[in-house]
C-alpha positions in Angstrom: 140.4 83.9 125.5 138.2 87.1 125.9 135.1 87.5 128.4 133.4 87.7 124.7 134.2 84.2 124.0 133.2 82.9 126.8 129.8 80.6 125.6 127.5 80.6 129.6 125.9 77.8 130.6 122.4 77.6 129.5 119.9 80.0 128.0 121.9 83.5 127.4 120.6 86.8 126.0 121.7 88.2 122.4 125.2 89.5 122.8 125.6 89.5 126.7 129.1 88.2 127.0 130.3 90.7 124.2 128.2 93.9 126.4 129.5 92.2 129.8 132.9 93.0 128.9 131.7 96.2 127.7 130.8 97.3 130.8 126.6 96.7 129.6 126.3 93.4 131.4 122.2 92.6 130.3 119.8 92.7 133.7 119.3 89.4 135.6 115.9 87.8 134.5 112.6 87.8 137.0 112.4 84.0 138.0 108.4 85.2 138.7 108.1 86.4 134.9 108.6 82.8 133.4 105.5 81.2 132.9 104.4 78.4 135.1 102.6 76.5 132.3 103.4 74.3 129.3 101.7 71.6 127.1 100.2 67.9 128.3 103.3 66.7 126.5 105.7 69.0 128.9 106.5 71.2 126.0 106.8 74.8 126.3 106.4 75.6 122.6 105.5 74.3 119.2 105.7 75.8 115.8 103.1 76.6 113.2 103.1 77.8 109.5 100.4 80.6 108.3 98.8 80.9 105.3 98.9 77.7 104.1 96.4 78.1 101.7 95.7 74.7 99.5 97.1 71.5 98.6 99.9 72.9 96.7 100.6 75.5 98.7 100.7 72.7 101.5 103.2 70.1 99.6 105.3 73.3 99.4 105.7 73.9 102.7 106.1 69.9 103.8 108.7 69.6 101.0 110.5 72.7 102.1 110.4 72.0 105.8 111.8 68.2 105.0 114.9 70.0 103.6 115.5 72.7 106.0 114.5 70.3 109.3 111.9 72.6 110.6 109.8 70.1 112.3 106.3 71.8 111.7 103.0 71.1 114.6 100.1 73.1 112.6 99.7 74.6 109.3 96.7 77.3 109.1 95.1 78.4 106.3 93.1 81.9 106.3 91.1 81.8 103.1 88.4 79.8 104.1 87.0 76.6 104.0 84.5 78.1 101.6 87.6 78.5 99.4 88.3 75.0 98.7 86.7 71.7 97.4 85.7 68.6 99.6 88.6 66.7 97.1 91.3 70.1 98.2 90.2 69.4 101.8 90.3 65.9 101.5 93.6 65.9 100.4 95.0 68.4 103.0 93.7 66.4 105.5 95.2 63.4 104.1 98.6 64.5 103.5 98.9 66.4 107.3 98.0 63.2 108.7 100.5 61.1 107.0 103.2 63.9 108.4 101.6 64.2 111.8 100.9 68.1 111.6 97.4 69.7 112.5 95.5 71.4 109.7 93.9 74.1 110.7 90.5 75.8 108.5 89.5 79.2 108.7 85.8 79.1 108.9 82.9 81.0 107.1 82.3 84.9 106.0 83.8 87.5 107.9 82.8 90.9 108.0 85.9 92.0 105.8 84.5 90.4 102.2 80.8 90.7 102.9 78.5 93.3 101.5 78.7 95.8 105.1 79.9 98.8 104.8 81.4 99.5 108.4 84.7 97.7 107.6 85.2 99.9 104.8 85.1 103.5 107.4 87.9 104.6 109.3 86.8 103.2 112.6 86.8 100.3 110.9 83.1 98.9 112.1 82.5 95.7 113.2 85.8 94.3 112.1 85.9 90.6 111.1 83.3 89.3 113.1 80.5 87.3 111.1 77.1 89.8 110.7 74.2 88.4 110.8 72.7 84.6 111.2 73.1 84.0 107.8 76.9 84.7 108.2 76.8 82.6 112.2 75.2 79.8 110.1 78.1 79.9 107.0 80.6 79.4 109.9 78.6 76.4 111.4 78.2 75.0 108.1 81.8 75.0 107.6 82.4 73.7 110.8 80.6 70.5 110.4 81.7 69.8 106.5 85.5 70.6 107.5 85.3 67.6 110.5 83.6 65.6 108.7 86.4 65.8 105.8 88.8 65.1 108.5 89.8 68.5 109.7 90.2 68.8 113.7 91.5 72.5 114.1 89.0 75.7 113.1 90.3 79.1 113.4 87.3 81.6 114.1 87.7 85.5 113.7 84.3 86.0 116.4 83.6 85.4 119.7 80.0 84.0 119.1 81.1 81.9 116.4 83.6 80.6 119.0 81.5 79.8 121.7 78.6 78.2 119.5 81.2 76.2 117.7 82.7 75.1 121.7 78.7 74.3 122.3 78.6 72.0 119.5 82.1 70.4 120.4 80.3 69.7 124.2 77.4 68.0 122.9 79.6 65.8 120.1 77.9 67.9 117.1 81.5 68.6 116.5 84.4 65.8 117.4 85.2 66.1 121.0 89.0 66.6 119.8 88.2 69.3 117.6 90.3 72.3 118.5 89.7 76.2 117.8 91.9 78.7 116.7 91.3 82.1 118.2 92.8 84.9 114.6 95.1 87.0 114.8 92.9 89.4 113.4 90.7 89.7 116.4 93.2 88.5 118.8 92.9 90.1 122.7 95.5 92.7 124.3 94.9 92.1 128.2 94.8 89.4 130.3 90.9 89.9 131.0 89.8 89.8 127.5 92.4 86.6 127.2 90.9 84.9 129.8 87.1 84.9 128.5 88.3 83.6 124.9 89.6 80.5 126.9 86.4 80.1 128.7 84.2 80.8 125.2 86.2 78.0 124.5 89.4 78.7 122.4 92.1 76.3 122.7 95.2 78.6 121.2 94.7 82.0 121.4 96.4 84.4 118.7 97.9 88.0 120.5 99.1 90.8 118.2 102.8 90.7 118.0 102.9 94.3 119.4 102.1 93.1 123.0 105.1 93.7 125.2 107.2 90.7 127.2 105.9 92.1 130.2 101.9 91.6 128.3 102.5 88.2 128.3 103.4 88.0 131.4 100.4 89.8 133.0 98.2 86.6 130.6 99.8 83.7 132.0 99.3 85.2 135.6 95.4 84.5 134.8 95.3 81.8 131.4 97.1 78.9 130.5 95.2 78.5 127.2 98.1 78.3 124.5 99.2 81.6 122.9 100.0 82.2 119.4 102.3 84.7 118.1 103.4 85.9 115.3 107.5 86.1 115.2 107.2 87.9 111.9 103.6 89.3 111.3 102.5 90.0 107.9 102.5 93.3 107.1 98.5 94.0 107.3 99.3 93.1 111.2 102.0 95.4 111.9 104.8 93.7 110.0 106.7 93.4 113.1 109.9 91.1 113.5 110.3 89.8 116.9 113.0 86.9 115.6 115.6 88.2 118.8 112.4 87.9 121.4 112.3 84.3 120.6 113.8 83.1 123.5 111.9 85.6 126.4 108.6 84.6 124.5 108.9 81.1 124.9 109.5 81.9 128.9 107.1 84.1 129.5 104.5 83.0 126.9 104.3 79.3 127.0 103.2 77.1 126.5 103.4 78.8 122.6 102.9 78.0 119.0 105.7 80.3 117.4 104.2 81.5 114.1 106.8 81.8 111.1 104.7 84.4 109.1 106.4 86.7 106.5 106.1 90.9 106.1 106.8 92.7 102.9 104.7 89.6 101.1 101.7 90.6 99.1 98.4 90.0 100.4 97.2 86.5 99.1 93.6 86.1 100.6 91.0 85.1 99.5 93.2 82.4 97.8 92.9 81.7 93.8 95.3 80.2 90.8 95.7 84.0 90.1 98.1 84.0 93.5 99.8 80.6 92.8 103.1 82.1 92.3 103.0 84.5 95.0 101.6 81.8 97.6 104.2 78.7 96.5 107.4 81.5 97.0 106.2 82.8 100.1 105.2 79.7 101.6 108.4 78.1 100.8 110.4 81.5 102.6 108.0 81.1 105.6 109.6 77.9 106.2 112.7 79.3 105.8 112.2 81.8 108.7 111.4 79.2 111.0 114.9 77.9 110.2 116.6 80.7 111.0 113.8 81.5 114.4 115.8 77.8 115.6 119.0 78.7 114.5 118.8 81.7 116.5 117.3 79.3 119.5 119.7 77.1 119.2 123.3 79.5 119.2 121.5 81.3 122.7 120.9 77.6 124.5 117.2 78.1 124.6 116.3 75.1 121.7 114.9 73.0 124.2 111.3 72.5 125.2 109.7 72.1 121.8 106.8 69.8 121.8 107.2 66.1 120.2 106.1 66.2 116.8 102.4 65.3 116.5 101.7 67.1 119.7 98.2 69.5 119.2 95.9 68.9 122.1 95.7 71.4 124.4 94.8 69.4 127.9 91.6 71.0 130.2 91.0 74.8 129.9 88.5 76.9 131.8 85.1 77.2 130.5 82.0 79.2 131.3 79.5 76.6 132.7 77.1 75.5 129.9 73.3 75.6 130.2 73.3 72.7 132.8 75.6 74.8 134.8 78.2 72.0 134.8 81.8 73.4 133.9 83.1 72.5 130.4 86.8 72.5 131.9 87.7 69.0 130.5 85.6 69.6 126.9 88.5 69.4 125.3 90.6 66.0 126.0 93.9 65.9 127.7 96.9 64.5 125.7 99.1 65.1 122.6 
């Protein structure tokens, strides 16, 4: 038997026996790195599929995670809910409840599609946030028809859109156990900026994948709001593939929703039948990444810790104090 063959007990890093007996043994981990936080449920981490982007797209992914065994907590969908019908939203809605996975509706314009011009320069202006009341009102609007079709996740792409849709939660505008999604597209880079999207009042906060272990770290010194991240991002956010930082995420990160996205896929947003071909293949290969992402888990010990299926609350977050000046800490209700 070689030092290579030897299999440690518990988690282990890519290759270290095989470097060990090399003479490259891998540094011993910082037990004060490993985040002190996971789920209400005791989880540590939880899985979600992007761009999920209608019913069929939806039965697509369900039928391909059924055959590979990727258990699946949130689908997300970043065309809109102005993008679908009440029947397509209906239906989503329906068939994620039957499976006990969260649906989760990008709401309203963004700056990206509307008629502004400062997305288009090279600073790239004011980004994807929503201009304008008109634009602050589309998001409220589909807000209130998503939840009342059935939908209890929102992902938002602004911070006043975030905190006005929070405000509405709060005062049961919204369903108290609505939860929202903080995009990828807008997603925070320090622990500072993390920190006041939990108290705006996101419940899962999406972090480019190009923030370091050692970012992620420096957020869970100050937040415990869930982080999302991007294993593989599409290409449009870096096209990154962090499949072999699996493992260190989930310690330093969690408690995190591990996002099986897909790089060197064309762009399929806004979603139409034009895309149907493109959006069914590369929904069905998402999945597929997410089976190898546990594979990989699995063969380095460090499988365990995922959330039950059905798990998506959050439990109490920090909040800014609403107008009352009571703390909004426990808007959000503990639980799975």
């Amino acid at each position: 038997m070689t030092d290579a063959s030897i299999k440690p007990s518990g988690p282990r890093r890519p290759g270290e026996a095989a470097l060990a007996s090399l003479g490259h043994p891998c540094p011993d981990r910082d037990p004060r790195d490993s985040s002190p936080h996971t789920f209400p449920d005791g989880g540590t981490w939880r899985t979600e599929i992007p761009s999920v982007e209608g019913p069929e797209a939806l039965a697509t992914v369900l039928k391909e995670a059924e055959a590979l065994d990727v258990p699946v907590h949130r689908v997300s969908q970043g065309s809109g809910v102005w993008m679908l019908t009440d029947a397509e939203i209906s239906e989503m809605a329906g068939a994620c409840a039957e499976r006990n996975v969260e649906l989760c509706l990008f709401t309203g314009p963004r700056g990206t599609w509307d008629a502004g011009a400062g997305t288009r320069t090279p600073s790239g202006g004011a980004g994807l946030r929503a201009r304008g009341h008109d634009a602050l009102a589309g998001c409220v609007e589909d807000a209130v028809r998503a939840t009342e079709l059935g939908v209890r996740c929102l992902l938002v792409a602004d911070e006043g859109v975030l905190y006005t849709l929070h405000r509405m939660r709060t005062r049961g505008v919204l369903p108290a156990d609505t939860t929202l999604k903080v995009s990828a597209l807008i997603g925070p880079v320090n622990p500072a900026s993390y920190a006041v999207f939990e108290r705006l009042g996101a419940d899962s906060v999406n972090v480019p994948s190009d923030l370091t272990l050692e970012h992620l770290t420096e957020i869970r010194r100050v937040s415990r709001a869930p982080m999302d991240f991007y294993l593989e991002a599409p290409d449009d956010l870096g096209g990154y593939v962090r499949m072999y930082d699996a493992a260190e995420l989930i310690r330093r990160g969690a408690p995190v929703y591990l996002k099986f996205g897909l790089s060197k896929a064309p762009a399929i947003y806004p979603y139409g039948a034009h895309l149907r071909d493109a959006t069914l293949d590369t929904a069905r290969e998402r999945v597929r990444r997410g089976r190898l992402a546990l594979d990989l888990l699995a063969r380095l010990g460090a499988g365990d810790g995922m959330s039950p299926p059905g798990s998506r609350l959050p439990g109490p977050l920090n909040r800014f104090p609403d107008e009352t000046g009571t703390s909004a800490a426990a808007a959000t209700p503990e639980g799975n």
